[in-house]
MARTIBA-729198 format. One record per residue (C-alpha): residue number from 1; residue in three letters; chain; x, y, z. Coordinates in steps of 0.001 Angstrom, whole numbers. Layout:
N
(NUM 'ALA' 'A' (X Y Z)),
...
***
This chain:
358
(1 'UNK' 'A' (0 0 0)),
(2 'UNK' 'A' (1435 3315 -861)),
(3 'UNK' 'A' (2770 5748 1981)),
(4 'UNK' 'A' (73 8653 2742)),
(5 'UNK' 'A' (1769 11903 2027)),
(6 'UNK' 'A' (257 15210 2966)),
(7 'UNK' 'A' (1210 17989 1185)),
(8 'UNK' 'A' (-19 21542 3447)),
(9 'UNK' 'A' (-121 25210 1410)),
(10 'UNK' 'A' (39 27892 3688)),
(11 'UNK' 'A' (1830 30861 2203)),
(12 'UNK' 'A' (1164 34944 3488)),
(13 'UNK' 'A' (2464 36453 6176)),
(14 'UNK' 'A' (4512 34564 9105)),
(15 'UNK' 'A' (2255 35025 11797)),
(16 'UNK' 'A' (-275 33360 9277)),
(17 'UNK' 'A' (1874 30392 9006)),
(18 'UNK' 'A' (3306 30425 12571)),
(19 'UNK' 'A' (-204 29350 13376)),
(20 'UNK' 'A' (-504 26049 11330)),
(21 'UNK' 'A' (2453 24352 13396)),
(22 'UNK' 'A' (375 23333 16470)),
(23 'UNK' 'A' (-2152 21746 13775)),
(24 'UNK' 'A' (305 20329 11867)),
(25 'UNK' 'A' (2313 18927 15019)),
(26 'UNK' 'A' (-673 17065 16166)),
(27 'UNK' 'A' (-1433 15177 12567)),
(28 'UNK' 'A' (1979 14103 12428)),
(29 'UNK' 'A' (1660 13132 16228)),
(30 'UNK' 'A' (-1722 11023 15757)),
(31 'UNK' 'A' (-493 9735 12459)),
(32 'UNK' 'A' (3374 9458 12557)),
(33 'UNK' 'A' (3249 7151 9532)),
(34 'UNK' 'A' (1891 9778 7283)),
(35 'UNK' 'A' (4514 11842 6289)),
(36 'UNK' 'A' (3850 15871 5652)),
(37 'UNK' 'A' (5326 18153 3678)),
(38 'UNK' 'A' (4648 21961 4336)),
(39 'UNK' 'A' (5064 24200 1636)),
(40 'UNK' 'A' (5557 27962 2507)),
(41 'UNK' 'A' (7881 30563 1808)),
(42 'UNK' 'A' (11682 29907 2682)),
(43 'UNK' 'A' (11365 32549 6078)),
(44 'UNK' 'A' (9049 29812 7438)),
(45 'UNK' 'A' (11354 27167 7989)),
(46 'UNK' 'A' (12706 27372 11183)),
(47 'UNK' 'A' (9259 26902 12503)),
(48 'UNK' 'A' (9202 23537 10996)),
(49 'UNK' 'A' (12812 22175 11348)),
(50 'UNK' 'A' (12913 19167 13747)),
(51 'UNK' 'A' (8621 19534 14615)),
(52 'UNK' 'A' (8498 15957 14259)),
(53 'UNK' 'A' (9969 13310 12423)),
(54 'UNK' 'A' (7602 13299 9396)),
(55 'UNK' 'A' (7537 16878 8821)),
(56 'UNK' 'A' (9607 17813 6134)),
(57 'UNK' 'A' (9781 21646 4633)),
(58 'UNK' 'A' (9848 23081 838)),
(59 'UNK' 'A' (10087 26590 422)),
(60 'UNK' 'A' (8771 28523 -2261)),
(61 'UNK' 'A' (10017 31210 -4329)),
(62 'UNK' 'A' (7377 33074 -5907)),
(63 'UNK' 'A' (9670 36388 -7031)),
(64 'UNK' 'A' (11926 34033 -8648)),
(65 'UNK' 'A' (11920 30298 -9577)),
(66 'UNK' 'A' (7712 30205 -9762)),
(67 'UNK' 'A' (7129 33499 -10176)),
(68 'UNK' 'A' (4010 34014 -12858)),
(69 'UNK' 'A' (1629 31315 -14635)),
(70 'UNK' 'A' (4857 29326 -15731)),
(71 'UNK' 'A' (6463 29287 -12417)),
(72 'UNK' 'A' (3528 28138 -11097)),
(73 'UNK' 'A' (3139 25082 -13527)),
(74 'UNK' 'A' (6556 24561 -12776)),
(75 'UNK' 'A' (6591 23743 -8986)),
(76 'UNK' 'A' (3058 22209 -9758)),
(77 'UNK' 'A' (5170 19817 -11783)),
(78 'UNK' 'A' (7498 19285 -9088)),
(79 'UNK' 'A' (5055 18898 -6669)),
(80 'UNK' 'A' (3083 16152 -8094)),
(81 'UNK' 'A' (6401 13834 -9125)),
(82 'UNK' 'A' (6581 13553 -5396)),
(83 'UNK' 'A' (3465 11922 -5060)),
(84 'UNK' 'A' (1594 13167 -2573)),
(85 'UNK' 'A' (-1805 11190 -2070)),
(86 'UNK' 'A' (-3721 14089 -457)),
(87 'UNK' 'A' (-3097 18064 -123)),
(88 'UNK' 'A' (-4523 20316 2491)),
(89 'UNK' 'A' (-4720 24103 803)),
(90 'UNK' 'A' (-4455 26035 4166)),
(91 'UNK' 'A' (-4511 29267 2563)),
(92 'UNK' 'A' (-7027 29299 -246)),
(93 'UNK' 'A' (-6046 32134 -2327)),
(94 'UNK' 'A' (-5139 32591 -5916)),
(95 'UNK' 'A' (-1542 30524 -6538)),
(96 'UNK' 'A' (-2329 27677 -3478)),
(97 'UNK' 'A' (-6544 27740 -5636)),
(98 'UNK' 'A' (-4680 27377 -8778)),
(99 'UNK' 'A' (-2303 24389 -7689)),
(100 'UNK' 'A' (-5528 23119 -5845)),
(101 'UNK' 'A' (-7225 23004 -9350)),
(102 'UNK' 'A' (-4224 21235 -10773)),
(103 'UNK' 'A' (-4219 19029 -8329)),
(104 'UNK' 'A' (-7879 18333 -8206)),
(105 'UNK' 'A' (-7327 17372 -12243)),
(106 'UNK' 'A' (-5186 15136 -10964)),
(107 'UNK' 'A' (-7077 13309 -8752)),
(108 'UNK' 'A' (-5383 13923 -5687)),
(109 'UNK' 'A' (-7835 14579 -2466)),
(110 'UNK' 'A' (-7524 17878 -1571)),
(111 'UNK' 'A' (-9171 20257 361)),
(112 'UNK' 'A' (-9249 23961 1775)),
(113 'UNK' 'A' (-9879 25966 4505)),
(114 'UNK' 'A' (-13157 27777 4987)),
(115 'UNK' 'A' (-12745 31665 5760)),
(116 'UNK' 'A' (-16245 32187 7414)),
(117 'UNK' 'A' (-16529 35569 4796)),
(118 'UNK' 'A' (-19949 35847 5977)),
(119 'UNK' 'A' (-19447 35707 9490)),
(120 'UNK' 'A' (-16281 38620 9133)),
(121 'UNK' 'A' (-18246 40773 7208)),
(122 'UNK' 'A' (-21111 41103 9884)),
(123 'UNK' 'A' (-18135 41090 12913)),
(124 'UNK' 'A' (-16442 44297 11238)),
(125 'UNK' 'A' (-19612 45726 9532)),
(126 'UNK' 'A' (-20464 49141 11113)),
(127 'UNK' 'A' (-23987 49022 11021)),
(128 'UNK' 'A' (-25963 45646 11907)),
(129 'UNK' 'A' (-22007 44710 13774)),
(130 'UNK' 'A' (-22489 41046 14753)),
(131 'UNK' 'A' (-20073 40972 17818)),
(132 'UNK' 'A' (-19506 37173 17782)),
(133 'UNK' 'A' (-16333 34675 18375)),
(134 'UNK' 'A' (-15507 32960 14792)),
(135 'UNK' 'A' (-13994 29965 14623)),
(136 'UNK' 'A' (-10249 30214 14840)),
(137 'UNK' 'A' (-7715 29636 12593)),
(138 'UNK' 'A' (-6306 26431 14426)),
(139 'UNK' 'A' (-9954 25326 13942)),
(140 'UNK' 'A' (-10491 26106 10774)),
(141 'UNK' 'A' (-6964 24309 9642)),
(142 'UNK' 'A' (-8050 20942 11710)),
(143 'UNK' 'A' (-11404 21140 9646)),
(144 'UNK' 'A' (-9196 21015 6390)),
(145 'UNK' 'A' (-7536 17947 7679)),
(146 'UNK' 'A' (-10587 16184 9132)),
(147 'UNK' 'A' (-12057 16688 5908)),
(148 'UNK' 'A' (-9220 14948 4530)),
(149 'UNK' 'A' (-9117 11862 6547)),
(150 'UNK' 'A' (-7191 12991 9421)),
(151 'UNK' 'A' (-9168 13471 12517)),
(152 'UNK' 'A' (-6931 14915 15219)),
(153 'UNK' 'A' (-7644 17110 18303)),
(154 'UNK' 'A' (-5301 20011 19766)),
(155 'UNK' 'A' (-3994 20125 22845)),
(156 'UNK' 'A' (-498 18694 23119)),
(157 'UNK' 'A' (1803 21073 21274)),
(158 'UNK' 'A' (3832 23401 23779)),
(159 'UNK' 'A' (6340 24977 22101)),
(160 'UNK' 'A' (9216 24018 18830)),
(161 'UNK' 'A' (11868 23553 21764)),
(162 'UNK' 'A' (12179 21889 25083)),
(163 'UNK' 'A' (10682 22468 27849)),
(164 'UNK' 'A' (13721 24645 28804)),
(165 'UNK' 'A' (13778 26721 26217)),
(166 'UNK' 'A' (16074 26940 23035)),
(167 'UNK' 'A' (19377 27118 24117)),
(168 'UNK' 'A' (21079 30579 25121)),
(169 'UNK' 'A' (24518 29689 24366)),
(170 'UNK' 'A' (23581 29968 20312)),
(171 'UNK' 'A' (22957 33981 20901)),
(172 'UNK' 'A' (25697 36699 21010)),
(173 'UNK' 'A' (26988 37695 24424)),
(174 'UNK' 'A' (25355 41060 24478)),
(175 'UNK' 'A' (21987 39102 25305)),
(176 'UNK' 'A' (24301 37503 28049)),
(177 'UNK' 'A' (23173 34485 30351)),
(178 'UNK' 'A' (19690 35017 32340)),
(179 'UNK' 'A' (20191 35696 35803)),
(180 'UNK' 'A' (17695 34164 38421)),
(181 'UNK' 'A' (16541 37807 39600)),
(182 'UNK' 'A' (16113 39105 36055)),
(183 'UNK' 'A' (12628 39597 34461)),
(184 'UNK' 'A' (13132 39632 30169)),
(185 'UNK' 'A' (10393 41442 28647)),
(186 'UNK' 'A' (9867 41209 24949)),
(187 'UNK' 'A' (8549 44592 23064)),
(188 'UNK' 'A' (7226 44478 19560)),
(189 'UNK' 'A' (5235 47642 19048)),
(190 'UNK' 'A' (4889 47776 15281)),
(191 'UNK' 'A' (2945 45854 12980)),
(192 'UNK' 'A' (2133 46082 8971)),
(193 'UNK' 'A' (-1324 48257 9417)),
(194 'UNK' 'A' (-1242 51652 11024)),
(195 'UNK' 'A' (-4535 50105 12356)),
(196 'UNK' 'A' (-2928 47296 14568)),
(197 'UNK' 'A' (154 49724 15766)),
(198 'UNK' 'A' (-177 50942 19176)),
(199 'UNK' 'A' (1417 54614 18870)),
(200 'UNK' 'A' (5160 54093 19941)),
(201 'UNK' 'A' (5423 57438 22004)),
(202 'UNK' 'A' (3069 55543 24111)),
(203 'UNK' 'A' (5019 52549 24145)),
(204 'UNK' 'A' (8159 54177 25119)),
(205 'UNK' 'A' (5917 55015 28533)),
(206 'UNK' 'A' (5064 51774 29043)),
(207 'UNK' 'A' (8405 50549 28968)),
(208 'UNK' 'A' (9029 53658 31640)),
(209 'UNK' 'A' (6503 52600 34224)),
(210 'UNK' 'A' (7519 49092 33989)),
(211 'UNK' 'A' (11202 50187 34303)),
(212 'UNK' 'A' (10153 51627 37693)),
(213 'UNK' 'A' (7892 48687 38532)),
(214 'UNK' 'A' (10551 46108 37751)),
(215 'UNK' 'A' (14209 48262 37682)),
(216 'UNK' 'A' (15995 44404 37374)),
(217 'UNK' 'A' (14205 43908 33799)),
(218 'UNK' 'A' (15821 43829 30360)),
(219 'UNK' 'A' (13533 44570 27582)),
(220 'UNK' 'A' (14040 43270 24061)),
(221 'UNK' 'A' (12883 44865 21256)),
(222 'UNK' 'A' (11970 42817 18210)),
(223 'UNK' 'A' (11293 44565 14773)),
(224 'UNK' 'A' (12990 45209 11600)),
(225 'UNK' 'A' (11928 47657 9653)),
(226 'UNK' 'A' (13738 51094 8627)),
(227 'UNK' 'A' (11365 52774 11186)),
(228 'UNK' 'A' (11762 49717 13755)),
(229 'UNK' 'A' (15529 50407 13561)),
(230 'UNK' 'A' (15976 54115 13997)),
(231 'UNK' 'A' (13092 53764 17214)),
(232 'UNK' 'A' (14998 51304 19030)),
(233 'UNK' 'A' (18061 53005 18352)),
(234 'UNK' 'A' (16748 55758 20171)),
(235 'UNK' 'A' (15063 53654 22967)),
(236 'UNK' 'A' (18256 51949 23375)),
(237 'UNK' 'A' (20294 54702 24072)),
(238 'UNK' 'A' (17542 56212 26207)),
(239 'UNK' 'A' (17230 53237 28300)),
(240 'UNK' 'A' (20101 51281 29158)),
(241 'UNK' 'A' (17627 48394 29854)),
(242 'UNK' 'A' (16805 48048 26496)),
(243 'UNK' 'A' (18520 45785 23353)),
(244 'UNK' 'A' (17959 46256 20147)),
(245 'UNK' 'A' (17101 42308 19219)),
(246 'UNK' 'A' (18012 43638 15346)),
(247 'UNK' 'A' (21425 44570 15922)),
(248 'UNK' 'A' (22615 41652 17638)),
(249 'UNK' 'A' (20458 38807 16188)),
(250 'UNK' 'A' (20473 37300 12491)),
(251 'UNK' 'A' (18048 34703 12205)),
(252 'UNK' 'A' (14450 34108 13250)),
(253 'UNK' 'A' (15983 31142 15078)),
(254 'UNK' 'A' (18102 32937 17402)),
(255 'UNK' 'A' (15164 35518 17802)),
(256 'UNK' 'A' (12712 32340 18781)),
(257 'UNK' 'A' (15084 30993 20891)),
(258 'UNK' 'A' (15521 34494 22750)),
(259 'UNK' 'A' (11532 34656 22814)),
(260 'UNK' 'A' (11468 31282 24564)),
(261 'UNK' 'A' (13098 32677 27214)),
(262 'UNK' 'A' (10883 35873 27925)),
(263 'UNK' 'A' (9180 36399 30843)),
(264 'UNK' 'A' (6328 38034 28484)),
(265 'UNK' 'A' (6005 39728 25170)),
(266 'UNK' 'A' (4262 42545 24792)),
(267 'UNK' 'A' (2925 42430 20858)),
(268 'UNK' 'A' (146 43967 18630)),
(269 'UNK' 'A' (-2007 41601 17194)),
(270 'UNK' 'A' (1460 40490 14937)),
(271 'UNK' 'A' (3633 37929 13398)),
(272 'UNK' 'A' (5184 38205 16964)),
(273 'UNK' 'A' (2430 37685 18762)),
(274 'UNK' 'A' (2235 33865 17214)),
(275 'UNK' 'A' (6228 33441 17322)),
(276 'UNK' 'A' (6241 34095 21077)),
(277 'UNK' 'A' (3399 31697 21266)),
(278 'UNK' 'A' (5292 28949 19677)),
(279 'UNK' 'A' (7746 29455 22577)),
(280 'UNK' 'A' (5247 28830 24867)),
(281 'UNK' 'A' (5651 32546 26349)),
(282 'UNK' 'A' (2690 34549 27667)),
(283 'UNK' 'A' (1662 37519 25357)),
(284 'UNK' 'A' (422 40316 26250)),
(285 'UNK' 'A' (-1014 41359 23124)),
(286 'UNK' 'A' (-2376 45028 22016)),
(287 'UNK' 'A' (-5830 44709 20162)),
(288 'UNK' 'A' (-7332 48311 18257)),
(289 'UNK' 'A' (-8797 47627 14913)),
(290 'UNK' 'A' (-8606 44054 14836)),
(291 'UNK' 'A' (-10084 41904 17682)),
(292 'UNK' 'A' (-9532 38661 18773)),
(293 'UNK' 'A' (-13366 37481 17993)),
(294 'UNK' 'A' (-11991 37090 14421)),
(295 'UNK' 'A' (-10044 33911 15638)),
(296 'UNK' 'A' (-6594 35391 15147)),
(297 'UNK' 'A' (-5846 34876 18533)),
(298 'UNK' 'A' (-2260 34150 19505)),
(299 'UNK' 'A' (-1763 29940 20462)),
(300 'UNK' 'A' (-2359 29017 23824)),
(301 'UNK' 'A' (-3058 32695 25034)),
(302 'UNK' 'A' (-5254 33522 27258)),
(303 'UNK' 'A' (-7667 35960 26472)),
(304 'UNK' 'A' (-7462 38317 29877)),
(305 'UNK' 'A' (-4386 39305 28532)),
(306 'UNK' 'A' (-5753 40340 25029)),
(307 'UNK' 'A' (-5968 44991 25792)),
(308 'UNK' 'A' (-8090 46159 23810)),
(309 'UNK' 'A' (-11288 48981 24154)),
(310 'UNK' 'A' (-14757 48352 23960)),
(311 'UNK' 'A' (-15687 51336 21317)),
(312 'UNK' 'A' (-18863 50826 18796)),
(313 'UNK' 'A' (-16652 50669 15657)),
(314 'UNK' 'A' (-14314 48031 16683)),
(315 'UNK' 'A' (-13519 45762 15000)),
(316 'UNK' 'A' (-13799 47591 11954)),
(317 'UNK' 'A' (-11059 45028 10041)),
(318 'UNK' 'A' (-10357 41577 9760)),
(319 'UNK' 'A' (-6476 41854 8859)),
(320 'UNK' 'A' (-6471 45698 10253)),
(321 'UNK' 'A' (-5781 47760 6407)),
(322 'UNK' 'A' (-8836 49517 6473)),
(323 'UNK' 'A' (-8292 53689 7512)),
(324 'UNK' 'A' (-10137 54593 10634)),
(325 'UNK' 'A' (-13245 55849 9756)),
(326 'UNK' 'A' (-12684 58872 12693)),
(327 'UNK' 'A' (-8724 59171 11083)),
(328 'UNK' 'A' (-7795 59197 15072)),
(329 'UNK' 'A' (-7246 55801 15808)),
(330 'UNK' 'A' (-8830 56022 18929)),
(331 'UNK' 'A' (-9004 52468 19386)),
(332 'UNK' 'A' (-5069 52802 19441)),
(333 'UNK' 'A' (-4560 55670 20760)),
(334 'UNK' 'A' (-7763 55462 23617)),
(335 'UNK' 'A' (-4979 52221 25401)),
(336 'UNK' 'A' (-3341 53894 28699)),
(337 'UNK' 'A' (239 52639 28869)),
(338 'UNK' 'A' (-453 51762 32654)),
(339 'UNK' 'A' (-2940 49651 31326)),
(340 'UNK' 'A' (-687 47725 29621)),
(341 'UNK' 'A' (1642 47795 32199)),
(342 'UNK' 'A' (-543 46994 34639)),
(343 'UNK' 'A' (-1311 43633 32503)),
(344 'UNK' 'A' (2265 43177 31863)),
(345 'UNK' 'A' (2832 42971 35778)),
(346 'UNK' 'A' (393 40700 36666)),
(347 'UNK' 'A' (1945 38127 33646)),
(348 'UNK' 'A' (5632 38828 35163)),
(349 'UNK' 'A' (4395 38817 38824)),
(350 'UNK' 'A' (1455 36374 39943)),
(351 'UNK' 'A' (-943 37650 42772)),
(352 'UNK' 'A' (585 36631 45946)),
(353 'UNK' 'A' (4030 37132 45324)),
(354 'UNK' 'A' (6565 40098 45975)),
(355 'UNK' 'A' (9790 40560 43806)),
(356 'UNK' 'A' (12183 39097 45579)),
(357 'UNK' 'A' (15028 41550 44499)),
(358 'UNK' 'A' (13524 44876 44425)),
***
């Protein structure tokens, strides 16, 4: 009897495809004689690397090698001489629909995730708003494999490393050893939509009043965009308690291992709100045009620690493009930084207990 070989699409943004590897973990865990082969773009990798012994990555060029309608055919090609026997389209969007045609011609079984259109319209609609949780995405990708054959239910995925943590000695010395009195706060305050950015002059406070809350923290900052770089630059040299994660870290592994290791990130909703949740770190995540009702919740989060303000136009975007309709951002800009901090605090330092070294 031939092998079952899954082939899983999922291609977008990395916090899109950061949240397919607790799903994917727990088919290859329930079925470790299946083997699965995740296609996504080559940044994805390290999520995958050493998941489980049947997972095996291909990345995906699409500016290059399969870039058009020829490219395309192309990996289709190479694709099917690998002979899958059944592909899960995670993504369901133009190039994983059009290999998921070519692939349904071919008489593989396939099948793709439902997006529950409907359903987000009426959650960010601004008249007849239907405030309601929607499935979420970890749902929505177990559907696809149910649907497939492969029947599996969450719940045992922690994190890509050990229980420990990924291993310290693999970063540069300037993020140093952690000492048993230090508290390591993560800070990722930017995010692709001016919609899901909390506005950094506020951030900078935040990190303030926890500074004076917690004076033995470091604070990371993760980001690296042109404006991510010349803000921590500043913070950095403002705040002796802060590292630029950019300027001393090369790889998303060493900034996953550094995340596995954080007391608690502080993210918008974000590609590193789901990284740190790989990790198995607490988020503390920053909610204005988005919500988490729309399912994008980070994995394993809980959602007391999701900030966000109860307005009437909220959620007013699914992914967070849209402009504000009031061009304030008040859903952004409404967030106190000592509410954040406060939240932040009660992550780093459970009811009940005083800080031993302050």
């Amino acid at each position: 009897m031939k092998r079952q070989h899954i082939l899983v699409i999922r291609f977008s943004s990395l916090g899109d495809v950061a949240m397919t590897v607790p799903v994917v973990y727990a088919v290859a865990r329930r079925y470790p004689r299946v083997r699965i082969t995740v296609l996504s773009r080559g940044y994805a990798r390290p999520l995958f690397e050493d998941l489980a012994p049947n997972i095996n990555f291909m990345a995906a060029d699409f500016k290059g090698e399969y870039s058009g309608l020829r490219g395309l055919n192309a990996l289709y090609r190479r694709l099917a001489a690998k002979q899958f026997t059944h592909v899960a389209d995670l993504h369901s969007v133009l190039r994983s629909g059009y290999l998921r045609l070519r692939f349904n011609l071919g008489h593989f079984k396939v099948n793709h995730i439902d997006k529950h259109r409907k359903s987000r319209r009426r959650l960010v609609a601004q008249k007849g708003k239907v405030r309601q949780q929607l499935p979420t995405s970890f749902e929505n990708y177990l559907d696809v494999f149910r649907q497939l054959g492969f029947p599996v239910e969450l719940g045992d995925f922690h994190s890509i490393f050990p229980q420990e943590g990924g291993n310290l000695n693999l970063l540069p010395k300037a993020v140093g050893p952690k000492r048993s009195w230090e508290q390591w706060i993560g800070i990722a305050p930017f995010a692709a939509h001016k919609g899901k950015v909390y506005p950094k002059e506020k951030m900078r406070e935040v990190i303030s009043i926890l500074t004076d809350r917690h004076p033995k923290a470091r604070f990371f900052l993760f980001g690296r965009g042109r404006e991510e770089k010349d803000t921590f630059e500043e913070w950095a040299a403002q705040m002796p308690q802060c590292l630029n994660v950019s300027r001393h870290l090369e790889t998303l592994h060493q900034e996953l291992i550094l995340m596995s290791h954080l007391d608690v990130m502080v993210s918008m909703d974000s590609a590193n709100m789901h990284l740190a949740s790989l990790t198995a770190t607490p988020v503390v995540s920053i909610w204005g045009a988005t919500d988490p009702l729309a399912g994008f919740m980070g994995w394993g989060q809980s959602r007391d620690n999701a900030v966000c303000l109860d307005l009437d136009c909220r959620p007013c975007s699914i992914y967070g493009q849209k402009k504000c309709l009031f061009s304030d951002y008040r859903c952004m800009t409404g967030i106190k930084p000592e509410t954040i901090a406060e939240r932040v605090t009660a992550v780093i330092k459970p009811a009940g207990k005083e800080d031993e070294m302050t």
